[in-house]
C-alpha positions in Angstrom: -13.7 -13.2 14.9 -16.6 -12.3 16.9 -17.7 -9.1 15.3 -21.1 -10.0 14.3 -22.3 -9.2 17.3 -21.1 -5.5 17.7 -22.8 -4.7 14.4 -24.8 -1.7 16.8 -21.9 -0.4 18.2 -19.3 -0.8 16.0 -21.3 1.4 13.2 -24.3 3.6 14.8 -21.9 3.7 17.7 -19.0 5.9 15.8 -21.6 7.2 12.8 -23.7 8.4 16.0 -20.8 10.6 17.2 -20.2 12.0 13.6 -21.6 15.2 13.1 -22.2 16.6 9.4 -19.7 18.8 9.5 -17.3 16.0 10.2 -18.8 14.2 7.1 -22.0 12.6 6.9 -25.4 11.3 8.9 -25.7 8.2 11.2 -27.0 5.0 9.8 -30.5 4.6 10.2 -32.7 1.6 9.2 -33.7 3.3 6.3 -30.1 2.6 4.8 -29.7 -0.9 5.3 -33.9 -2.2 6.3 -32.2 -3.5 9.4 -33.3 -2.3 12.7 -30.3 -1.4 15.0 -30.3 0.2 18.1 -28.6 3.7 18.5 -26.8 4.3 21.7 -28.8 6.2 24.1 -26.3 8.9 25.3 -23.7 11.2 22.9 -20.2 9.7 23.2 -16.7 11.5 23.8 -15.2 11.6 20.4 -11.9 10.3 20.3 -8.7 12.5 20.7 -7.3 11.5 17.3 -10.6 12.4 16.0 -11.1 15.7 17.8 -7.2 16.4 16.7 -8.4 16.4 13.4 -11.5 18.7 13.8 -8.9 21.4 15.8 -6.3 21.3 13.0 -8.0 23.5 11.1 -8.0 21.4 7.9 -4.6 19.6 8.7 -2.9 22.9 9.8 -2.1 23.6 13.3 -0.7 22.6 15.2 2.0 21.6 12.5 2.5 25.3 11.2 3.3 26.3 14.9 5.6 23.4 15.3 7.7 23.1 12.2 8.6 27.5 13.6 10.2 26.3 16.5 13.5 25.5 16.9 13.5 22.4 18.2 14.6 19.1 16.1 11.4 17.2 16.5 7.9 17.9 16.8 4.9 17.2 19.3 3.1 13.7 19.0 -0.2 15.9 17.9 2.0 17.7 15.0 3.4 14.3 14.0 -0.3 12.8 13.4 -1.4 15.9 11.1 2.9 16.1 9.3 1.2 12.7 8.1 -1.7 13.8 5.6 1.5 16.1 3.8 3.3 12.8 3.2 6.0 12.6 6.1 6.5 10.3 9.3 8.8 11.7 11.8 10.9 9.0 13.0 14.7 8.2 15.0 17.5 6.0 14.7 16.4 3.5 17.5 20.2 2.1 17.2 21.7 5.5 18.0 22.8 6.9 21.5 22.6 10.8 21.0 23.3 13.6 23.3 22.3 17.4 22.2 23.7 20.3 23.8 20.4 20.5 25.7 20.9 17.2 27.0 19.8 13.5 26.3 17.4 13.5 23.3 16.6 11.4 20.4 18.0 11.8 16.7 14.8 12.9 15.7 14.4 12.8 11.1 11.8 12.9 8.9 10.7 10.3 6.2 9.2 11.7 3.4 6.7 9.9 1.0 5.9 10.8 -2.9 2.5 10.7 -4.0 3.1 8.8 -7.4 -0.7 7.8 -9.2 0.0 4.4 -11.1 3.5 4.5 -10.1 4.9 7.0 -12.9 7.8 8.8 -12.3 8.9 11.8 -14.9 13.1 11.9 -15.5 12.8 14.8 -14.1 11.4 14.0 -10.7 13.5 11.5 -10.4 16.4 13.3 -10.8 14.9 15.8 -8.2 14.8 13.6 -5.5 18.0 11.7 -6.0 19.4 15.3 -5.5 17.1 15.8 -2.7 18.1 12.4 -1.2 21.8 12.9 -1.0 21.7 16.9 -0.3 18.9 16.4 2.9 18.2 12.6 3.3 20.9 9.7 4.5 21.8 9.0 1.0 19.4 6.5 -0.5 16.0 6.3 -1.5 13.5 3.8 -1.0 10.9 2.2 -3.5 7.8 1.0 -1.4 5.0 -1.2 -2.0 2.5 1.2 -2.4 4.1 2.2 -5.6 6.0 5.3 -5.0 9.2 6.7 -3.2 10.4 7.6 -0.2 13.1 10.0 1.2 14.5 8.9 5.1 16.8 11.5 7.0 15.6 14.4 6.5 15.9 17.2 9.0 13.5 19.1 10.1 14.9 22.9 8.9 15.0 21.2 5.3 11.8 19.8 5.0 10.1 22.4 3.9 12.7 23.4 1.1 12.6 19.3 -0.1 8.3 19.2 -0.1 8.3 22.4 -1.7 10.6 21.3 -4.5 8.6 18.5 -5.2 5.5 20.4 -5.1 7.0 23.1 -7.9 8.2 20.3 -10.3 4.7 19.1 -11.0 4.2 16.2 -8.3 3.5 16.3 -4.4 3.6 14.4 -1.3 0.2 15.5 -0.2 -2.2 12.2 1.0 0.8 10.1 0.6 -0.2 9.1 4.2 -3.0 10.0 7.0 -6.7 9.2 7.1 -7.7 10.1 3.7 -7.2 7.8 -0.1 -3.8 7.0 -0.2 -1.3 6.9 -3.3 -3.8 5.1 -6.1 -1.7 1.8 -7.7 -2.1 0.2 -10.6 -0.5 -2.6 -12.5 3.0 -1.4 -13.4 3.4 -2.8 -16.9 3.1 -0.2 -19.6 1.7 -2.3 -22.4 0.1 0.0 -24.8 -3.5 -1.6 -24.9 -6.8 0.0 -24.5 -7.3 -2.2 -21.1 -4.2 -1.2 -19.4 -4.1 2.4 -20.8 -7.8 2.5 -18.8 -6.2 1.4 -15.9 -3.7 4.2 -15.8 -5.4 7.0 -16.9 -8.4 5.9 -13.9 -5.7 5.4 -11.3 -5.0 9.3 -11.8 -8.8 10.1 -12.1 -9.4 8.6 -8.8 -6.0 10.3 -7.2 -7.3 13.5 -8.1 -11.3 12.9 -6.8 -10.1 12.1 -3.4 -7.6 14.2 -3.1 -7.4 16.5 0.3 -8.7 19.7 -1.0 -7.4 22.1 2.0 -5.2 24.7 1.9 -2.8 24.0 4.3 -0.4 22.6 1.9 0.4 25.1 0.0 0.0 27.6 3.2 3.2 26.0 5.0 5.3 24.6 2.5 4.9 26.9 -0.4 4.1 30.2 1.7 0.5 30.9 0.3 1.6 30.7 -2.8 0.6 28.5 -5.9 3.0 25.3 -7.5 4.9 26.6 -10.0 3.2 23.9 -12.5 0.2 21.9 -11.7 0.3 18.1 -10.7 0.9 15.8 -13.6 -1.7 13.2 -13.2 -3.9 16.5 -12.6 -3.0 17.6 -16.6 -3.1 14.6 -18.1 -6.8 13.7 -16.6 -7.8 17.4 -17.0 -10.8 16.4 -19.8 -12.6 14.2 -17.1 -13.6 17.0 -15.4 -13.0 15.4 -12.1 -13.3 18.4 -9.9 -17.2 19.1 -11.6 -17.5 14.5 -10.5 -16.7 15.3 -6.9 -18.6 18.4 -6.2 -21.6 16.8 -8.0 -24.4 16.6 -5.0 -27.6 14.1 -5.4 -28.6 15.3 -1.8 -28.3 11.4 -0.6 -25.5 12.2 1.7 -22.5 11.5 -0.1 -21.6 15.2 0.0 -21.3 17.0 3.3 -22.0 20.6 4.2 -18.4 21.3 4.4 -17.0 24.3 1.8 -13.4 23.2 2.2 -13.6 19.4 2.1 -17.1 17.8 0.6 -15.8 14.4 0.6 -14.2 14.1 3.8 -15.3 17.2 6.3 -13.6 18.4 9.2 -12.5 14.4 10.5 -11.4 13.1 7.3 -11.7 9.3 7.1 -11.9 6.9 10.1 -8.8 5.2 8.9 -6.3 4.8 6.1 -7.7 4.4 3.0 -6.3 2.6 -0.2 -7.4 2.0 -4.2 -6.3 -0.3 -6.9 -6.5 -0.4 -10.5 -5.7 -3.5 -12.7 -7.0 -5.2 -16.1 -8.8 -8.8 -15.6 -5.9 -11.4 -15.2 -3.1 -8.8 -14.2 -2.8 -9.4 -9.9 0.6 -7.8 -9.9 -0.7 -5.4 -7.7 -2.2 -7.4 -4.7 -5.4 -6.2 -5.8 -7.5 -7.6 -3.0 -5.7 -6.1 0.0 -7.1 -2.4 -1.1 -10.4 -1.0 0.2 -11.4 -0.7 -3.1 -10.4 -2.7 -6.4 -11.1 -2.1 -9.8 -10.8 -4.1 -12.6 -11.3 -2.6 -16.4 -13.5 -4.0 -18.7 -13.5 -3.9 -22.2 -15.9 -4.9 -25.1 -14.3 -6.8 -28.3 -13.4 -3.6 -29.7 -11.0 -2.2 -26.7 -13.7 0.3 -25.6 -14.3 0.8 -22.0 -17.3 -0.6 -20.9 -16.7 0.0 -16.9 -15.1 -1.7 -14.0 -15.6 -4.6 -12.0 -15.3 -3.8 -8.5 -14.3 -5.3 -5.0 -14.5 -3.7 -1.6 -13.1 -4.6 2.2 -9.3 -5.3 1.6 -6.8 -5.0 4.1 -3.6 -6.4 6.0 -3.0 -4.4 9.0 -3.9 -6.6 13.0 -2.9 -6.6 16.0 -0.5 -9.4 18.2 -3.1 -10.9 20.5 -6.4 -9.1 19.3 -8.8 -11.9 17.6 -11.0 -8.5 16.3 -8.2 -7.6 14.1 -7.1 -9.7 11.1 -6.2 -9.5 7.6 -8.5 -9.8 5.4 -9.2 -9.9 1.4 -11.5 -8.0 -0.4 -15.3 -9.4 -1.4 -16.5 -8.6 -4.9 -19.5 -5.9 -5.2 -20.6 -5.9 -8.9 -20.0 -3.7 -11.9 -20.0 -0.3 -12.4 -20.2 1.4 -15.7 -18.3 3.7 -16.6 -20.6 6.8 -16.5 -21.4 5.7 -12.9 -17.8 5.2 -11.7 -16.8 8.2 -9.9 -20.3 8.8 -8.2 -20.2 4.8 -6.9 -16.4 5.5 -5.8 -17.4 8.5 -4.0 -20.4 6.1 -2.0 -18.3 3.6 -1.0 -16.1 6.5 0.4 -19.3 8.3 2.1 -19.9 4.8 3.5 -17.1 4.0 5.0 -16.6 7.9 6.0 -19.9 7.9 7.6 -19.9 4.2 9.4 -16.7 3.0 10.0 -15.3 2.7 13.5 -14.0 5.7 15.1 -14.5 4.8 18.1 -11.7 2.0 18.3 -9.0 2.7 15.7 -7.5 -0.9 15.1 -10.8 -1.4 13.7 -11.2 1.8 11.8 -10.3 0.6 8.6 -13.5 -0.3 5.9 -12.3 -4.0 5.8 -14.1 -4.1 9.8 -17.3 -2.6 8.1 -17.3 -4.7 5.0 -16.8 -7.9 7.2 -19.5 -6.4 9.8 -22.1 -6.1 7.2 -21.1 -8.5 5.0 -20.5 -8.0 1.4 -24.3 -7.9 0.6 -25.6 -5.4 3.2 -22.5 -3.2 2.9 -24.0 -3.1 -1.1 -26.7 -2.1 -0.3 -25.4 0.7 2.2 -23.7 2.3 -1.5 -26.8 2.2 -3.5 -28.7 3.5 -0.3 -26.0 7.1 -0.8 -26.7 5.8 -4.9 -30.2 5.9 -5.6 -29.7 3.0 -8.1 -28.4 -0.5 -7.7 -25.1 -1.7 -8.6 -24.6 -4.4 -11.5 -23.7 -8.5 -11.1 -19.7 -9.0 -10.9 -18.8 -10.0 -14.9 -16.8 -13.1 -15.4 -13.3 -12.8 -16.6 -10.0 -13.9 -16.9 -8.3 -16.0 -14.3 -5.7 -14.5 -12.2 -2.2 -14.5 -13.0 1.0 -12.3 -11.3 4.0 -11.4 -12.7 6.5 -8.9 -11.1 7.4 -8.0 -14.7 11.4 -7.7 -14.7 13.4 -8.3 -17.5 12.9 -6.6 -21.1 9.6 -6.7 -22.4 7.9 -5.4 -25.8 5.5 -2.4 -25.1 2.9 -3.0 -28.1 3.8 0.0 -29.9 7.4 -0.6 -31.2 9.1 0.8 -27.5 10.0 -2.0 -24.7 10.5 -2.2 -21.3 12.9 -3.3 -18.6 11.9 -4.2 -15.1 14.8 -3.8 -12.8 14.7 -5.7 -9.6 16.0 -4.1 -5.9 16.0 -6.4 -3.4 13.4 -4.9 -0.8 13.0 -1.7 -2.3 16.5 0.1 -0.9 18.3 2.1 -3.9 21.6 2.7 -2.8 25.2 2.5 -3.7 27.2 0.0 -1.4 30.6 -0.9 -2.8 30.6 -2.6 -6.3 26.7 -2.6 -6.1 25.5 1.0 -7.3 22.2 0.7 -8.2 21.4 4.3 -7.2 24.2 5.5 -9.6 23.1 3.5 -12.4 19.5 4.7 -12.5 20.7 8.3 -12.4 22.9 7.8 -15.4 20.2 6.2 -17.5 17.6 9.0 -16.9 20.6 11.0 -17.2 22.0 9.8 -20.9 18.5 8.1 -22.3 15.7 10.7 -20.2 13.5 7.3 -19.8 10.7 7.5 -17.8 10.1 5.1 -14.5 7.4 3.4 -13.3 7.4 1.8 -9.7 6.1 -1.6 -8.9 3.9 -2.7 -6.1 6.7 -5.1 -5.4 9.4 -2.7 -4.4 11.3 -2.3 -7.9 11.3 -0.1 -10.6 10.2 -0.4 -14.5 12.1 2.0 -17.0 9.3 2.5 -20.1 9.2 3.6 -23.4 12.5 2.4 -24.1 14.1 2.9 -27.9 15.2 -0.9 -28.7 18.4 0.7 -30.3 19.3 1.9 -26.3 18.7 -1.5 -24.8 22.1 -2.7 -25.5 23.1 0.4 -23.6 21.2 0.4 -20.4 21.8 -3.2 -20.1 25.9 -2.0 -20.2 25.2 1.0 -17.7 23.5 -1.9 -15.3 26.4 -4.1 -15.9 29.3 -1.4 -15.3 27.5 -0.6 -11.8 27.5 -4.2 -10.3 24.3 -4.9 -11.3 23.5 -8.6 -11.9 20.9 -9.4 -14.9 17.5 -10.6 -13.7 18.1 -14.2 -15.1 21.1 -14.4 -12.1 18.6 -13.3 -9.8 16.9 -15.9 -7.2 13.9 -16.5 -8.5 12.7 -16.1 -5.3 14.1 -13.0 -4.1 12.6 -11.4 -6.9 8.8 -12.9 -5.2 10.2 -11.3 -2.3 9.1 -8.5 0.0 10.2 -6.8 3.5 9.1 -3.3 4.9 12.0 -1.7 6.6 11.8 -2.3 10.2 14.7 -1.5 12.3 16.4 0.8 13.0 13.9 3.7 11.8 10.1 2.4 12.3 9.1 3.2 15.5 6.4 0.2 15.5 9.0 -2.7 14.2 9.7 -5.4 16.8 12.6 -7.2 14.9 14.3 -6.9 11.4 12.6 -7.4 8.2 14.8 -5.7 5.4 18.1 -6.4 6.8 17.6 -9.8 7.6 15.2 -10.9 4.7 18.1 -11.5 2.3 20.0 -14.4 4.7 16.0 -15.8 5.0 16.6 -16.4 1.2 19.2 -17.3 0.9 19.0 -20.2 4.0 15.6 -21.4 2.0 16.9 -21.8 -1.2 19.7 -23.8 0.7 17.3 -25.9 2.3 15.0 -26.2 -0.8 18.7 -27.3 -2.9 18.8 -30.0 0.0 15.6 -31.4 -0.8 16.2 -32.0 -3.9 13.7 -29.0 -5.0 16.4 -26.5 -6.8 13.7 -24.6 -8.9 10.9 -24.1 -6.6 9.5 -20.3 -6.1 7.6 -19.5 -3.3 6.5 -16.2 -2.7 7.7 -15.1 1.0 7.4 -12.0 3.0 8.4 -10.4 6.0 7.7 -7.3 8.4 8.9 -6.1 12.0 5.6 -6.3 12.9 1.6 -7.4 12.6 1.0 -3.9 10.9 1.6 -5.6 7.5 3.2 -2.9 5.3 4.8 -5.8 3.0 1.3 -7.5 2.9 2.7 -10.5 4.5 -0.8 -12.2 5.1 -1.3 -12.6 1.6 2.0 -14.5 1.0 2.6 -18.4 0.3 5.1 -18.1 3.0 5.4 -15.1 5.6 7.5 -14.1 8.6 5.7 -11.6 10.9 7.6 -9.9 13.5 6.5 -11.0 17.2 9.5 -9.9 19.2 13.2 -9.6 19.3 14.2 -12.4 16.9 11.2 -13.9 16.6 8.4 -14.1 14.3 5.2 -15.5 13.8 5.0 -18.0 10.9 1.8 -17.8 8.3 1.2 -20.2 5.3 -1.0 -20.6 2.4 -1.5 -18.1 0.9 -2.2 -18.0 -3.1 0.5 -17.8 -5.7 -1.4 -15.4 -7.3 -2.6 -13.3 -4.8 -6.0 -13.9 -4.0 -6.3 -14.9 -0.5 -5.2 -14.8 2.8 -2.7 -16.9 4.7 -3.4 -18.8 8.0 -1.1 -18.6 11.2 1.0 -21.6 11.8 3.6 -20.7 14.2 3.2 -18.1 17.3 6.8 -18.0 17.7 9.6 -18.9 15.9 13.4 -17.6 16.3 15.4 -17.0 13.7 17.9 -19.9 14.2 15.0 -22.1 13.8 14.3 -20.9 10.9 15.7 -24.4 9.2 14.0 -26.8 11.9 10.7 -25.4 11.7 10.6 -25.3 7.6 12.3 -28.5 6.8 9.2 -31.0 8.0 6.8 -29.1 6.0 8.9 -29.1 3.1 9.3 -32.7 3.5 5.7 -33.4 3.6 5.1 -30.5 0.3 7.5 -33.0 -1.4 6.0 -36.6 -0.5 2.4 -35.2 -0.5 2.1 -32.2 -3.3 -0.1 -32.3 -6.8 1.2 -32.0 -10.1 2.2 -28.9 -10.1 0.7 -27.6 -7.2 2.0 -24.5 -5.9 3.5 -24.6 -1.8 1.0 -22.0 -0.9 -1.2 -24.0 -2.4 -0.9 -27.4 -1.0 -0.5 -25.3 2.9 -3.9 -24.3 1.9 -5.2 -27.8 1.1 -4.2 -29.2 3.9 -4.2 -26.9 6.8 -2.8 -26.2 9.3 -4.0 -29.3 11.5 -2.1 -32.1 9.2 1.5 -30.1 8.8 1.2 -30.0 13.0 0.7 -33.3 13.0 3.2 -34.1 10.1 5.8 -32.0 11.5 5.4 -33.5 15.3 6.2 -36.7 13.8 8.9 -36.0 11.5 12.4 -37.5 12.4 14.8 -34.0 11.8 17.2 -35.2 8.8 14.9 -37.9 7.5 13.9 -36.6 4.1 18.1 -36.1 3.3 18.7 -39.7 4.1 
């Protein structure tokens, strides 16, 4: 990818411009032992950058804007609406004229900050209110494990965050340049290893949290929530806030009274964490920035975390320095040590990643820079003590975990599948109206999966014959009906709201299952699963790149085609085809189908065998192949 060689530039040449108010020192050959150049003359800091410094801790000018009567709001208020959880955004398919003239449908999208997924009956009931009184009607369960509002206006965003924020949750870091919603593995066994992973998901939420004022300044008038945040209760005996004030004096806090993790600039880029137990990849644990893996002893007690660093899907069309890329493993961390060694890595990334060039701002560039070793020892350089050897564990596995399930402490659970994330009612299908009168008659708690669907816990086993009814009444099809591989499945929304997306994803992902399980039927391979994905564009919001099978947005109608990816999640893809339209969707797949049937392993997985043979042979295959030849 040709990054070695701007090691200099791409970190002392953005730590350089990084004063400690804005978080942190430059990276000297002390850190790393390495000597590297610094740039002889002070650069410009970026305009995103100096936004960030001028907003006054993520206030102006969005309290300015959101006064005026306009419908929208100014590109520079749009970048700081997104650290309170909100993208603005327009229907790209609409022609609208105002009084004042031409203009553009301007809404708002509005994203939950949900630790480990959980979702109180209560909140949900809140926003399904919220959604049909001030949104278009539906919501939307994403795959970062939380839910989002679209169509809001802007007169009525304040009164929708500042109901979310009195019930005891919050949108606040749901987006921006700071630790975004913290996932874990949805399933809610009741086990020491996957109670860990919970409760930590909410201890990290709350260390990185954005500690300005602003929030409650605009959308709650100065006042306080009416309750504090859930996750903030229940990890309340951690003493987190005591953890992230703690200073050592090796640079991992900054001189900054309002924000001592993050000073005036915040992060360089977005900023993502995971939390799973060994074995559980439901989560797509190596796409995060940091991943954490509980470990046990033989008596359930936690011992610490194994942790991996440098995930992330997001490139570029047409820019070689930008690619996907999974994350290395670092070592272990006990557990007394785990919130200082999170708040390095953060310090490290805060202080030396790119902020020069923001398509390679996230910590994935630095990571890969570095390389996993020097980029270890950057964190025990903000440590002052090394960091452990990785310990071995259990192999990978993924499960989307639909269906009923037992619990482990006489409750079950039921994973209910929506078909890329959209909860709505559309004719007999009224998904939306059957959650709401689950919650409604059983108060069940929900938990929301990395995979755009939605787990209902701590179910009584004398109810399940009821909820399964309430599903059945609304149209709702029981998951053994579902296509095994819709339920693999995943596509970001696209058109007509995301201003980035180039062609469909969501609206057209369901006909790309449908025509593959036709095709697969054809060739004589009826039960095959292969995990697929699709977005608009290279952004990777559905983390396509980690995918057996993806569909990448590249134009109107036209996507780029990556294969071999792992079935369980632990690597990334390769690109295959720079364009392909979506009426070849058939002639481009049906010769490398052909040659995953003649030339497969017992058993092996399609991303798999794409893997083993590369790109190279399935080119050469596919040139080859007569169109029709495997049906005959």
């Amino acid at each position: 990818m040709k990054l070695q060689a701007a090691t200099a530039c791409l970190l002392l040449g953005s730590a350089a411009a990084f004063s400690p108010s804005g978080g942190g020192r430059a990276l000297s050959s002390t850190r790393l032992g390495v000597q590297l150049e610094a740039p002889k003359t002070k650069k410009k800091i970026p305009k995103i950058e100096q936004l960030k410094i001028d907003s006054h801790y993520l206030t102006e000018p969005l309290k300015e804007q959101l006064a005026t009567e306009e419908i929208g709001i100014s590109k520079d208020a749009y970048q700081i609406l997104k650290y309170h959880g909100s993208y603005q955004q327009t229907a790209r398919e609409k022609s609208v004229r105002r009084t004042d003239g031409p203009g553009k449908d301007f809404q708002f999208m509005l994203r939950l900050k949900q630790p480990a997924g959980e979702l109180p009956p209560e909140l949900y009931r809140l926003i399904d209110d919220l959604s049909a009184q001030h949104g278009q009607g539906d919501l939307r369960a994403t795959t970062c494990q939380c839910f989002q509002i679209h169509g809001i206006l802007k007169g009525d965003l304040k009164t929708v965050i500042s109901s979310i924020m009195d019930i005891g949750s919050s949108t606040v870091g749901a987006c921006g340049d700071v630790s975004r919603n913290v996932m874990t593995t949805p399933a809610p066994f009741d086990t020491p290893e996957y109670n860990y992973a919970r409760e930590y998901s909410k201890v990290f939420a709350q260390l990185f949290r954005p500690m300005s004022p602003a929030f409650g300044q605009i959308w709650l008038d100065g006042e306080k929530a009416a309750t504090v945040e859930t996750w903030a209760k229940e990890v309340a005996h951690h003493d987190v806030d005591a953890a992230m004030l703690k200073d050592t004096g090796l640079g991992i806090i900054v001189p900054d009274a309002t924000e001592p993790i993050y000073g005036t600039r915040y992060l360089p880029r977005k900023f993502k964490i995971g939390v799973t137990v060994p074995g559980d990849n439901s989560l797509d644990i190596y796409t995060n920035d940091i991943g954490c893996v509980v470990i046990t002893n033989d008596k359930g007690e936690l011992e610490g975390f194994n942790v991996m660093v440098g995930g992330g899907m997001g490139r570029t069309h047409n820019k070689e320095t930008t690619f996907a890329r999974a994350a290395d493993h670092m070592g272990f961390v006990p557990k007394d040590q785990i919130m200082e060694v999170m708040k390095a890595i953060v310090a490290a990334q805060r202080d030396h990643g790119n902020r020069d060039v923001r398509a390679n701002a996230r910590m994935k560039y630095l990571v890969h820079t570095l390389g996993i070793d020097n980029f270890k020892r950057l964190v025990e350089s903000y440590l002052g003590f090394e960091i452990q050897p990785w310990r071995a564990m259990a192999d990978w596995k993924y499960s989307d975990w639909m269906g009923w399930w037992e619990q482990g402490d006489g409750k079950l659970f039921y994973g209910q599948h929506v078909d890329n994330g959209r909860v709505k009612d559309e004719g007999d299908f009224r998904l939306k109206s059957a959650l709401r009168a689950i919650v409604d008659k059983y108060n069940t708690h929900m938990i929301m999966s990395p995979t755009q669907s939605i787990i209902f816990r701590d179910v009584d086993p004398k109810d399940k014959d009821g909820i399964d009814k309430i599903l059945a009444d609304h149209g709702i099809k029981p998951i053994e009906e579902i296509d095994p591989n819709a339920r693999l499945a995943m596509a970001c929304p696209a058109l007509p709201l995301c201003g980035l997306a180039q062609t469909e994803a969501e609206r057209i992902m369901p006909s790309y299952i449908e025509r593959m399980r036709a095709l697969l039927d054809r060739m004589d391979l009826p039960g095959e699963e292969i995990l697929m994905r699709m977005t608009g564009c290279p952004n990777g919001c559905a983390r396509p790149y980690m995918a057996e099978l993806a569909f990448v947005g590249d134009g109107a109608n036209t996507y780029q085609v990556w294969l071999g990816g792992s079935p369980v999640l632990t690597r990334t893809a390769y690109p295959y085809m720079a364009k392909m339209k979506n009426d070849d969707l058939e002639k481009t797949m049906e010769p490398i189908l052909a040659m995953f049937v003649e030339q497969r392993g017992e058993f092996e997985a399609f991303g798999d065998f794409t893997h083993r043979v590369g790109a190279e042979a399935i080119e050469k295959y596919s040139a080859a192949y007569a169109p029709g030849s495997v049906f005959a």
